[in-house]
Every structure is written in structure tokens, then in C-alpha cells.
C-alpha positions in Angstrom: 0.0 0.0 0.0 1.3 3.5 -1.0 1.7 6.0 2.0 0.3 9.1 1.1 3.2 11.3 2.1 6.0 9.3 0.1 6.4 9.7 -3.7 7.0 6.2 -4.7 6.1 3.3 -3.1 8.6 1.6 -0.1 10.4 -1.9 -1.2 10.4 -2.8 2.6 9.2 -6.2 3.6 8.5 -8.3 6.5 11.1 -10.1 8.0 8.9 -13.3 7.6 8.6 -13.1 4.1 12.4 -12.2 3.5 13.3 -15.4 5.1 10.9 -17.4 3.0 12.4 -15.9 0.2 16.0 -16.8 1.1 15.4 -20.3 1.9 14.0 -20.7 -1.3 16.8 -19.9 -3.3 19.2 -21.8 -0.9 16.9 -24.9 -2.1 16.8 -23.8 -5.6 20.5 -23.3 -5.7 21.2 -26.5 -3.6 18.9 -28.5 -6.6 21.2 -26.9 -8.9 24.3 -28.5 -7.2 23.1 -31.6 -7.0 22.0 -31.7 -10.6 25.4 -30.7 -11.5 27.0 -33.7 -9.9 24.9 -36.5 -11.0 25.5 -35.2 -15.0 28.9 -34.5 -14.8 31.6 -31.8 -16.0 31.8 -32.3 -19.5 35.6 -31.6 -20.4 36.3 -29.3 -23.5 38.4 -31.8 -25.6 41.7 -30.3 -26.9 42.6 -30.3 -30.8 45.2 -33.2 -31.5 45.9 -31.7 -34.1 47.6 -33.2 -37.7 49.6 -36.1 -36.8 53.1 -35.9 -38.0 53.0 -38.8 -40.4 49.6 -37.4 -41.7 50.3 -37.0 -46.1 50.3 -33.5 -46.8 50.7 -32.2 -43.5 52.3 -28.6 -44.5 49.4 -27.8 -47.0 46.5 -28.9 -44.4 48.2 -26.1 -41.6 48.7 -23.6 -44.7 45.1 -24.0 -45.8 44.3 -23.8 -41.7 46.0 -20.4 -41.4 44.6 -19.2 -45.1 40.9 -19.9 -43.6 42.0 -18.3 -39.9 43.3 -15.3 -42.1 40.6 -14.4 -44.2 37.9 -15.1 -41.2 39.9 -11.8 -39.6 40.0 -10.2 -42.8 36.6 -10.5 -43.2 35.8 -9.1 -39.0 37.3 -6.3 -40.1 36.0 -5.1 -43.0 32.2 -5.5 -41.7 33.7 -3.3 -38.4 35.4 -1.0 -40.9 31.9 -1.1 -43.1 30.2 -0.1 -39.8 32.3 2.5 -39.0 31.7 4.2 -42.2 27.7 3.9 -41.9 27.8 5.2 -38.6 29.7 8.5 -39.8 27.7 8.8 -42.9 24.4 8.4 -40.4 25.9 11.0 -38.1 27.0 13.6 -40.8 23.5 13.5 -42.1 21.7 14.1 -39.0 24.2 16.8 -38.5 23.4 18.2 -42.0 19.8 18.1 -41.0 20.6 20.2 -37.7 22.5 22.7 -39.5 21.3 24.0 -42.8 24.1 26.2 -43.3 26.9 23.6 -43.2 25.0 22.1 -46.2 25.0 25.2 -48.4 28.6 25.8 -47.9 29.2 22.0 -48.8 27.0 22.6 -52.1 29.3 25.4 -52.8 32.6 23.7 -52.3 31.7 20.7 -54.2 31.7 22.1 -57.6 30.9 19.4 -60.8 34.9 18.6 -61.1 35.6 18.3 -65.2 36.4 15.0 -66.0 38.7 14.1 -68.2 38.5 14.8 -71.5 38.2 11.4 -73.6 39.7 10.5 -77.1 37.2 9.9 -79.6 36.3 5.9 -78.8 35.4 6.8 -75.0 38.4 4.5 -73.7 39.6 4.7 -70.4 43.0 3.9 -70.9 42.9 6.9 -74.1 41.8 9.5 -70.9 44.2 8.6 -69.0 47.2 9.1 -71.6 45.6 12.0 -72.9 45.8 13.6 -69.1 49.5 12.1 -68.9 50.1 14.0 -72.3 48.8 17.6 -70.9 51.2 17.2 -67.7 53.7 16.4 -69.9 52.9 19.7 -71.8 52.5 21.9 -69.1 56.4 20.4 -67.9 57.7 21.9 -71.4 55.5 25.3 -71.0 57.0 26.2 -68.3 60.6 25.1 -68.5 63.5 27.0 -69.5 65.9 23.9 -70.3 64.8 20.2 -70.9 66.7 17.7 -70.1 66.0 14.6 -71.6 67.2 10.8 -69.4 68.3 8.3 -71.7 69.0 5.1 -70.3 72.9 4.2 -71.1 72.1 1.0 -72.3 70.1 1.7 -75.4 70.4 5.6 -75.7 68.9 5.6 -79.4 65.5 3.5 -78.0 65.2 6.4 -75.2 65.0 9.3 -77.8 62.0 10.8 -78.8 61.7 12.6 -82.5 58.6 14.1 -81.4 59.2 15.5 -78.3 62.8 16.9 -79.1 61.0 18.5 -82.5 58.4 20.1 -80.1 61.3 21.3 -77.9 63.0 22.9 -80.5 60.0 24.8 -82.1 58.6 26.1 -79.2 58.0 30.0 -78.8 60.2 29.7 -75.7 63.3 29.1 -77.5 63.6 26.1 -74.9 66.8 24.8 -74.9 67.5 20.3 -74.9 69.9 18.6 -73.0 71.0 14.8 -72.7 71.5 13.5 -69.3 72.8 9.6 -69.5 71.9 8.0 -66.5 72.5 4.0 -65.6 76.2 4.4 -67.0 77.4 2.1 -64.0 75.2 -0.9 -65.9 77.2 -0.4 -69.5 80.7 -1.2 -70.0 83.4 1.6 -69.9 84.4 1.8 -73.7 80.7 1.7 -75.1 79.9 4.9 -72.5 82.8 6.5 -74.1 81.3 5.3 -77.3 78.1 7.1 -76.8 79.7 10.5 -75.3 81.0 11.1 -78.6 78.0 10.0 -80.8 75.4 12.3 -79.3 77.1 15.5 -79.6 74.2 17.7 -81.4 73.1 18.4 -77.5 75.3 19.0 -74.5 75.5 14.9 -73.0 76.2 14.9 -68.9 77.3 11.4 -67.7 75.0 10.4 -64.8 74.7 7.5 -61.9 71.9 8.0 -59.7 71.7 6.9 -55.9 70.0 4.4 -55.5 70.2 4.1 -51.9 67.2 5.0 -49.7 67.2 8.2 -48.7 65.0 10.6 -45.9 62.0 12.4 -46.9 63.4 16.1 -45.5 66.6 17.7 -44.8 66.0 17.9 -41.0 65.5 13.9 -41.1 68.8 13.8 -42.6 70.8 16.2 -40.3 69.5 14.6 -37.3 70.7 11.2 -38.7 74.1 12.6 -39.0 74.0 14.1 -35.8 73.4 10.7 -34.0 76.9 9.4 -35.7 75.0 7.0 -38.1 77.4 5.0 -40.6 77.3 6.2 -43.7 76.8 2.9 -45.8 75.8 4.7 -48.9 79.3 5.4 -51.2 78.7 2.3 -53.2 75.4 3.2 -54.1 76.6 7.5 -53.7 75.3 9.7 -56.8 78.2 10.9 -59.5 77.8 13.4 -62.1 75.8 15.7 -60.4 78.6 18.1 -59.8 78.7 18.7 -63.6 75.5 18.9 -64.3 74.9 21.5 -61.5 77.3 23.5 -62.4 76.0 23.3 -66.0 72.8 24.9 -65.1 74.9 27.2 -63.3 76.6 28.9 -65.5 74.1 28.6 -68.1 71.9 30.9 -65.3 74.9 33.7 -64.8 75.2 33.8 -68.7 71.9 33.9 -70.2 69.2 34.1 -67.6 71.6 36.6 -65.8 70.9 35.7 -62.6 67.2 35.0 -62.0 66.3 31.1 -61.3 66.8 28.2 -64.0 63.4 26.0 -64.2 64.5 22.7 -65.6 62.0 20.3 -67.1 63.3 16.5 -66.4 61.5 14.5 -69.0 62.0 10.8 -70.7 60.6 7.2 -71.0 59.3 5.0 -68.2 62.3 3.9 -66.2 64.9 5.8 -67.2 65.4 7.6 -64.0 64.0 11.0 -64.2 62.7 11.4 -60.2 66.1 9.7 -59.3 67.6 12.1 -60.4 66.0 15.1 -58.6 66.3 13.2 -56.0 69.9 12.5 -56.1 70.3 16.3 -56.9 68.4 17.8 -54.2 69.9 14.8 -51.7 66.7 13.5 -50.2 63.5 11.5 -51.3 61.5 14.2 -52.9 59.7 12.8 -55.2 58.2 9.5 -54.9 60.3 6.5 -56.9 59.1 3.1 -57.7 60.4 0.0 -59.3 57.0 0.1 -62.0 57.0 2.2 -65.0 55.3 5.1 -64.8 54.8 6.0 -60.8 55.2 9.6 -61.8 51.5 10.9 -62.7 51.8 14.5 -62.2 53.9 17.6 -62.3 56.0 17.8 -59.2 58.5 21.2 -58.6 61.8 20.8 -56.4 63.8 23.9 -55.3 67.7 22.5 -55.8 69.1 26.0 -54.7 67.9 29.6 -55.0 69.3 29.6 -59.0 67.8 26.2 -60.1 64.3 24.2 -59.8 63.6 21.2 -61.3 60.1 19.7 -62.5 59.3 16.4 -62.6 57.6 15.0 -65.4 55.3 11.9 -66.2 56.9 9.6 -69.0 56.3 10.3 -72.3 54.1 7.5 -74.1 55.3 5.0 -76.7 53.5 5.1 -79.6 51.4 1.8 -80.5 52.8 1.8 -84.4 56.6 1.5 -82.7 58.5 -2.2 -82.5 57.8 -4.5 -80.4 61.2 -4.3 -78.5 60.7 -0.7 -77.7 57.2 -1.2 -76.4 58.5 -4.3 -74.5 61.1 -1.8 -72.7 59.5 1.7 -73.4 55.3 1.1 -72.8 53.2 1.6 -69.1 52.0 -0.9 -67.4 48.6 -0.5 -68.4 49.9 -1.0 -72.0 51.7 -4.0 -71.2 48.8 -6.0 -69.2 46.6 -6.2 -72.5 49.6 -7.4 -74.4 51.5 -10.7 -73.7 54.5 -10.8 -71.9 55.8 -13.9 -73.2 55.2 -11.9 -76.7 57.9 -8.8 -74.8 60.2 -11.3 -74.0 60.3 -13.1 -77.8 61.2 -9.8 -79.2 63.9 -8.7 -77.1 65.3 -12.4 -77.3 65.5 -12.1 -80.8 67.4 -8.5 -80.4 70.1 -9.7 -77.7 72.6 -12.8 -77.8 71.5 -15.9 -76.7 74.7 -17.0 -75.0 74.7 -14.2 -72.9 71.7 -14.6 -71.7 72.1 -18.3 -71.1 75.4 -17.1 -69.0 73.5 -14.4 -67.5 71.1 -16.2 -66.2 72.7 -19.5 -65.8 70.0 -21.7 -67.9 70.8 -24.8 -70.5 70.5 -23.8 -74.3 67.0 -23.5 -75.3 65.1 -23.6 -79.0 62.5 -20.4 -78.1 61.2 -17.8 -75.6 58.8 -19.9 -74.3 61.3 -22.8 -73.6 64.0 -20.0 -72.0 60.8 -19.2 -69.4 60.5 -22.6 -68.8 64.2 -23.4 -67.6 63.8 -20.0 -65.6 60.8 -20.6 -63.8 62.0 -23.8 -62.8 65.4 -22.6 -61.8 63.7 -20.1 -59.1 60.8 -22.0 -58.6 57.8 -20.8 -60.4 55.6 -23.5 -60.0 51.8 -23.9 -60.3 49.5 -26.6 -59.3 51.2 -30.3 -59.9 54.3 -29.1 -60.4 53.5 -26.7 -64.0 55.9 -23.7 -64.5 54.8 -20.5 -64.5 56.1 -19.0 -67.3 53.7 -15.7 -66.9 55.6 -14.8 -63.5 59.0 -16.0 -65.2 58.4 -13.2 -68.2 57.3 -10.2 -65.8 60.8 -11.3 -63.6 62.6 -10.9 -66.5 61.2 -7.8 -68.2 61.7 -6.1 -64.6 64.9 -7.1 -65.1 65.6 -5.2 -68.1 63.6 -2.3 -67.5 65.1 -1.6 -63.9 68.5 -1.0 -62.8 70.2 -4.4 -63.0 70.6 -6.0 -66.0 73.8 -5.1 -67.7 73.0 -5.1 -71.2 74.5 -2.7 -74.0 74.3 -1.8 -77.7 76.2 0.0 -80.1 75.9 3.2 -81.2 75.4 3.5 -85.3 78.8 3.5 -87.7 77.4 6.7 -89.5 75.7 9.8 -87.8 73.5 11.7 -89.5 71.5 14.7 -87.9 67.6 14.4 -87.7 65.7 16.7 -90.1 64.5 19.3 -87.4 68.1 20.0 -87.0 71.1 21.6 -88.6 74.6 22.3 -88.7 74.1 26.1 -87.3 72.1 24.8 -84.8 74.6 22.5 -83.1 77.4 25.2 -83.4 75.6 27.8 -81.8 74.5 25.2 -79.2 78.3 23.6 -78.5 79.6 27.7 -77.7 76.2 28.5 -75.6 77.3 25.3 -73.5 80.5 25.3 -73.2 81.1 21.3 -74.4 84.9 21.4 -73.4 84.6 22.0 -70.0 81.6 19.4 -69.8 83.9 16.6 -71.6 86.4 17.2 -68.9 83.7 17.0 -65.8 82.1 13.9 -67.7 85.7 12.3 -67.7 86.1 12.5 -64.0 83.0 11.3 -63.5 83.7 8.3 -65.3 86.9 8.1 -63.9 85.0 7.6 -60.0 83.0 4.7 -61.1 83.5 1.2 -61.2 82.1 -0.8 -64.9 80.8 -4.2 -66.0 83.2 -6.1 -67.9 81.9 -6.7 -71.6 81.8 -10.4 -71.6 79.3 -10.1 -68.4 77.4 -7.8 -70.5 74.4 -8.6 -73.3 75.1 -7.4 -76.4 71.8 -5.8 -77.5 70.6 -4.6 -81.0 69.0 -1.1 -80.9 65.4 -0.6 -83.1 66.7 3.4 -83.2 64.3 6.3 -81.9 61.0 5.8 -80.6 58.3 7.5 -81.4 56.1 9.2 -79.1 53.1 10.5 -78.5 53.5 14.3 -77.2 50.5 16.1 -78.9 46.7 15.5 -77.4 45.6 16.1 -81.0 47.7 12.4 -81.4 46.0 10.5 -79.1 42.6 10.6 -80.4 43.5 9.5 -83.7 45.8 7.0 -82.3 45.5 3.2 -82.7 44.9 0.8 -80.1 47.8 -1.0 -79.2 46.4 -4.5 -80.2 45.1 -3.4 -83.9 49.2 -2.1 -84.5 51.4 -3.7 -87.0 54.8 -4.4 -85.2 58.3 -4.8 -87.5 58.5 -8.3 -85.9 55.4 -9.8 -86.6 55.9 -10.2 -90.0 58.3 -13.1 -89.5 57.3 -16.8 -88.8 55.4 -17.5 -85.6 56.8 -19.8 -83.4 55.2 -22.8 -83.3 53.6 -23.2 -79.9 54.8 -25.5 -77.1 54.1 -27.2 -74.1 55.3 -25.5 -71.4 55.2 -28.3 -68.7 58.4 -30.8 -69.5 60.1 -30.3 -72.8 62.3 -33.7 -72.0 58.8 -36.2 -71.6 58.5 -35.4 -75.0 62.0 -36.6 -76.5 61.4 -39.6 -74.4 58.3 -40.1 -75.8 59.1 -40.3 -78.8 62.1 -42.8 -78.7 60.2 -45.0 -76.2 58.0 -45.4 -79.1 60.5 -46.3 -81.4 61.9 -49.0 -79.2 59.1 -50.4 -78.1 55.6 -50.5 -80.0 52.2 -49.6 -78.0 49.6 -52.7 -77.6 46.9 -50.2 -79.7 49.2 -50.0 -82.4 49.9 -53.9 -82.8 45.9 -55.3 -81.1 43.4 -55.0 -83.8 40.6 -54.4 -81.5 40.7 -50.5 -80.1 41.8 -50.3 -76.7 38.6 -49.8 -74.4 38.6 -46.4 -72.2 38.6 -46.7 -68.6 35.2 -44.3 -68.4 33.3 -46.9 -70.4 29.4 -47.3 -69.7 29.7 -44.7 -66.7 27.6 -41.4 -67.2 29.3 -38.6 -67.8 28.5 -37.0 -64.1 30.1 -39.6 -62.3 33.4 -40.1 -65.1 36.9 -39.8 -62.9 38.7 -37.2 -64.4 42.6 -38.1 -65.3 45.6 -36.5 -63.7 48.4 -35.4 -65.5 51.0 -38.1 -64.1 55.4 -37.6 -64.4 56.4 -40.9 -66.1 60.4 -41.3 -66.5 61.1 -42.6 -69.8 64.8 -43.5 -69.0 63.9 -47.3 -68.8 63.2 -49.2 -71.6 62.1 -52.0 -69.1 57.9 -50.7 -68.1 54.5 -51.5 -68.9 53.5 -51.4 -72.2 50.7 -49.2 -71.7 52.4 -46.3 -71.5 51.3 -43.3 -70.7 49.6 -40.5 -73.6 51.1 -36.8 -72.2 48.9 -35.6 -74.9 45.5 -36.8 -73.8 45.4 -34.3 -71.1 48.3 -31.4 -73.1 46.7 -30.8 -76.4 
């Protein structure tokens, strides 16, 4: 009963009825007990676990782990999924409070212009025609260009086009030749190419290639702490000459005010390495794929000189299929097929060398070569296949990045390219001052330590390659897959087996030795699968038979049942 002068009810009891209520749930409690003992504790059985002389022990934990892994995965995506509805549902009802936060959003958010398309709406067109208009807005606004050719094919790293463009430019922009990678060529064929490309000033270059801190104060704290400096055999050189080149080319003919120099070239030549070997710390972001540049990037080297990075300039589809193999993006190179890449440059180097380089038996093709190399570092699929897609990418990184040691050599006869004459060059060699940059370009090939020729590939340049600079280009452009390359017009290869090039030989003289029981029965062997619907049919492994003995079963074994 509720007491008038109290506002809620008390929660007192009598005594009498407490104690009632306590001895019952000493008896309901005491039940419980005794249930408990007459059942049991059930013990929580441990995992064994695989036994150790269970088959296939390894893969049954990795596939354990796999399934543990992804279960997490999959916990934290829906968390992270969540998250994000619960801060979309919160920014809305925050929206909804305040209707002035949601004008000044409508205002901000502007309809951004997309990129303009070439004229069949691709994707991949938009995306080299934005590449194209950075590249363009680098040459606008730069004083001097200096082109990166890689030293191991300087000819494949020059572009008609864009040194054309250069040159005709309202500007009156200036080109010069900066020859990075020289520590992968041999000594002689650097000299080689110092004295073919002399139309335009030619600095000899080694990038670092060491890792190196994203800001200055990163790297003067590092030296304050007394950290060994491990970096002198991977230590920039040439980068004295060409600073000083830009240096006096400032005092003479910008008198004074600062130098912008436009750093342009092919994928993987070096271009951001080179700023960032030049300015001493990671300024701009480096990768080992082609084309990790996608924008214009400006570095301050000192108060007279700035340097802008540059996206690569793109191959064009109509050019050979060795300098799209080393030249082309990455976007280019997934429609196309790498074991096609690796044919043509096969066919353009020395096959000894390469057996030498990359210690692999003689083989008859490309495909063969990828076979011996995947097995060699142990590309394998599922029962034991190569993987000769993995083996190709390996081998293209190879030769686009900096560690193979190939070369080629430059061309008996030099002829000047139309857009340029004698006076041209003349007036160019006095502006530069190309005596006192032979002499900095000798030193720095004095400091550096070269590949002998016999441990380098002997490579045949294709020459120039052409480029697409203009946007105008790259509408009318072909698609890479409906271009006509040089090499295509010779025989294809026929086609093999990429599994176990020996089974075959053996095949073959096992059959001569011994004749098959289908050959000399006149009734036709009957198939295992006879009379069974097709639902329920055992499917046949491919199995490794070893053809050495002449001494097996007669039925032998048909590789191509299951190959062709």
C-alpha cells in the first residue's frame, strides 16, 4: 500500500517473508548442485591436431592459417563497413541540424571536369591524354629540358617528337642529354656514346640508388646521431657537372634570376632519381613500375635552379615490339602478352649471354628460355607446371630496372635528324660550353667502377621511338592490339608445351623401341570411363612418367591426352 506522504512506493518487507524468500533460493540453488553432480563436468576436448606422419601435413596447416586469415579479414572489413555507416548516419543528422553547413558544402563541391576522352570513350585513351597535358604543361613552363636516356640503349630512349616540339617552341627552350645508368654499361661503349650524341650538351649520370629521408632535417639529425654512412657504393656521380652546367648557363643567359629545368623521358629511365639525387633527399616518390610519376611535381635545388618532374612520355602503338616491350606503361603491357615482350627482345640480344647471365641450358625459343627460368627459381603452379607468366614479368623487370647489364652500339654513320642543322649545333656547342663538360664527364667516369663486356648482353637497338606528345595524337591513335609491329611479319613460333620439354623426347624414342599394344591389337583399346555417365566419369591426372627405362609396362602413358 502507497503511503500518502511518500512519492513512490517503499520496497520494505517483513522479516517473515524475506526469510521465505531466502530459503528458497538456498533450495533452488542447492537443486542446482546436486544436478550438476549427478550429469557431470563435461571436459572441452583439446585439438590433437595433424599427426606428424599425416600426407600433406604442410598444406592442411597452410590451408588452416589461409581460412584463420581471411575469417579476420573478413571481422574487419564489416567493423570498418560499420564505422563508415555510422559517420555517414551521423554527418546527415548533422546536415539536417544545421542547414548552413549544407550550403557551404554545395558550394565547395563544384561538378569537377572530368577528363576529356579520345574519340572511342576508352579509359585507358583518358588517362594518356591527361599524362600527355602534364607532360605539356612540364615543357611550357621550362626554361631547359633535359632529356634521361637510359645508357644501355640511348637511341631507344630518344624521342623525335618531343625533341621536334622542344625545339620549335616559342620559348626558344633549350635540350639537353643527361645519360643515367652508366654504372650498368661497359666503360668503352659509355665512351662510345659521349662522342656519338654531340648535337646536344651529353652529362654522364649515376643515380643513388640508396634509400634516402623524406626532409633535410630527417637527414641532419641522422648525421648528428653518428649514423654509418653505408651509402658510397650506391653514392650519386655526375651531379657536380651537371649543377654547375645549369649554373653557368643561369649567370650567362638568364643573368641571374632562377633556372626551371623540365626532367623528362621514358618509363624507367630515372628522371625522379635524379632530382632526387640532386636535391639529396626522397623528394619525389620513386618506384620499381613504370610510370609511378602521374603529375607535375617542382623541387627547389638552390635559390638559381628548380627542377620539375615530369610523367613519362608514351610510346607510340605503331613503334616495335622491342621498344614497347622496354618503353610502354604498365597499363599498355597487361593487354599485351608478356611472353610476346620477352620473344622480341630475345631475338634482339645474344642468346649465349643470356644463357650465361642467367645460368640456364640452351634453349630452342622464348617460351622454352621461361621454362628453364621458372623452374630454376621456382615458379611453379599446381602439380608441379611452371609458370612461365611470373618467369616473363621477372625478366622484363629485369631489363627495365636497374640491374641488368646489357649494352648496344651506337650507329657507324651519324646523321643529324631533319628538325636540325649544322648552325644549330654550333651555336648550341659555344652556348654550353662542351669542353669544359667533356672534362667534368671524364672525371666522372673516372670515380665509377664498370661491367666487364663479356658479363654484359650485347643488345641490338630498333633506333628512336616514337612518341606521342600532342593530345591532337592521341585521339587519332590506334589501339595497341590493332598495331602492325616490324617483328610480326616473321614466322610465328610454333607453340609449345610448357610443362616438361624432355617427356617429350622420351616419348618419342620410347616409341620407337618399343611399339604400344593399340598399335599392334586390332581391336581398339577400351577407355577406362566406359558405360559410366558422364557426371560420375573420374577425371585423369596429368601423371610424371620417367622414360629413362626401356624396361615398363606397355601401356604407357599419352602426355597428350590431357596437353593438347
Amino acid at each position: 500500500m502507497k503511503r500518502p506522504k511518500l512519492k513512490r512506493a517503499s520496497k520494505r518487507l517483513t522479516c517473515s517473508k524475506r526469510y521465505k524468500i531466502q530459503k528458497k533460493v538456498r533450495e533452488h540453488n542447492r537443486k542446482l548442485k546436486k544436478d550438476a553432480k549427478k550429469k557431470g563436468t563435461k571436459r572441452v576436448k583439446k585439438d590433437p591436431g595433424v599427426p606428424n606422419n599425416a600426407p600433406f601435413k604442410e598444406e592442411i596447416l597452410r590451408e588452416a592459417e589461409s581460412r584463420k586469415l581471411k575469417l579476420e579479414e573478413l571481422k574487419e572489413k564489416k567493423k570498418l563497413a560499420k564505422q563508415k555507416e555510422r559517420a555517414k548516419k551521423r554527418k546527415r543528422e548533422a546536415e539536417k541540424n544545421d542547414p548552413e553547413s549544407s550550403a557551404k558544402k554545395a558550394k565547395k563541391e563544384k561538378p569537377a571536369q572530368q577528363p576529356v576522352k579520345a574519340a572511342n570513350g576508352n579509359d585507358k585513351n583518358a588517362q594518356n591524354y591527361a599524362q600527355a597535358v602534364e607532360l605539356n604543361k612540364v615543357i611550357d613552363a621550362s626554361d631547359v629540358i633535359a632529356v634521361v636516356l637510359d645508357a644501355r640503349d640511348p637511341l631507344g630512349c630518344r624521342c623525335p617528337q618531343l625533341e621536334e616540339k622542344v625545339l620549335k617552341h616559342e620559348g626558344n627552350k633549350k635540350l639537353v642529354f643527361v645519360l643515367n645508368k652508366i654504372d650498368l654499361v661497359p666503360k668503352e661503349n659509355v665512351e662510345k656514346w659521349l662522342e656519338y650524341l654531340q648535337e646536344f650538351p651529353v652529362i654522364a649520370f649515376k643515380a643513388s640508388t640508396q634509400i634516402q629521408e623524406k626532409t633535410v632535417q630527417e637527414k641532419k639529425r641522422k648525421k648528428a646521431n653518428g649514423a654509418i654512412d653505408l651509402s658510397k657504393g650506391v653514392a650519386c656521380h655526375g651531379s657536380g657537372s651537371l649543377l654547375q652546367l645549369f649554373e653557368d648557363y643561369c649567370q650567362t643567359q638568364k643573368e641571374g634570376n632562377q633556372l626551371k629545368v623540365g626532367i623528362v623521358g621514358f618509363p624507367n629511365v630515372g628522371k625522379s632519381s635524379l632530382i632526387n639525387s640532386m636535391k639529396g633527399i626522397r623528394a619525389c616518390n620513386v618506384g620499381v613500375e613504370r610510370g609511378t610519376t602521374k603529375c607535375v611535381q617542382e623541387v627547389h635545388i638552390n635559390k638559381f635552379i628548380k627542377m620539375i618532374d615530369s610523367p613519362s612520355i608514351i610510346a607510340a602503338p605503331s613503334s616495335s615490339a622491342v621498344a614497347l616491350a622496354l618503353r610502354s606503361l604498365p597499363e599498355t603491357e597487361k593487354e599485351r602478352n608478356p611472353q610476346d615482350a620477352v620473344r622480341a627482345l630475345h631475338k634482339h640480344s645474344d642468346k649465349q649471354q643470356i644463357m650465361l647471365q642467367y645460368n640456364v641450358p640452351d634453349f630452342r625459343n622464348a617460351l622454352e628460355f621461361l621454362t628453364f627460368l621458372a623452374k630454376k627459381r621456382g615458379y611453379l603452379q599446381k602439380g608441379g607446371i611452371p609458370d612461365t607468366e611470373k618467369a616473363a614479368a621477372i625478366f622484363l623487370n629485369d631489363w627495365t630496372g636497374a640491374k641488368m647489364s646489357y649494352h648496344s652500339k651506337p650507329p657507324e654513320e651519324h646523321e643529324l635528324p631533319p628538325y636540325l642543322s649544322d648552325s644549330m649545333v654550333a651555336e648550341m656547342q659555344v652556348m654550353w660550353s662542351v669542353d669544359k663538360l667533356q672534362q667534368a664527364n671524364v672525371k666522372t667516369i673516372a670515380g665509377l667502377k664498370f661491367p666487364n663486356i663479356a658479363s654484359s648482353i650485347l643488345f641490338q637497338s630498333k633506333g628512336p621511338t616514337p612518341g606521342l606528345v600532342n593530345e591532337r595524337e592521341l585521339s587519332l591513335a590506334l589501339e595497341p592490339e590493332e598495331a602492325v609491329a616490324e617483328d610480326d611479319s616473321e614466322e610465328e613460333e610454333p607453340e609449345l608445351v610448357p610443362i616438361v620439354p624432355e617427356t617429350q623426347k622420351g616419348l618419342q624414342e620410347h616409341k620407337q623401341k618399343r611399339p604400344l599394344k593399340a598399335e599392334t591389337s586390332a581391336e581398339p583399346p577400351k577407355k577406362a570411363n566406359a558405360g559410366v555417365p558422364p557426371k560420375l566419369q573420374i577425371r585423369q591426372m596429368p601423371v610424371s612418367i620417367d622414360f629413362s627405362s626401356a624396361e615398363q609396362d606397355d601401356d604407357a602413358y599419352d602426355f597428350n591426352a590431357d596437353f593438347n
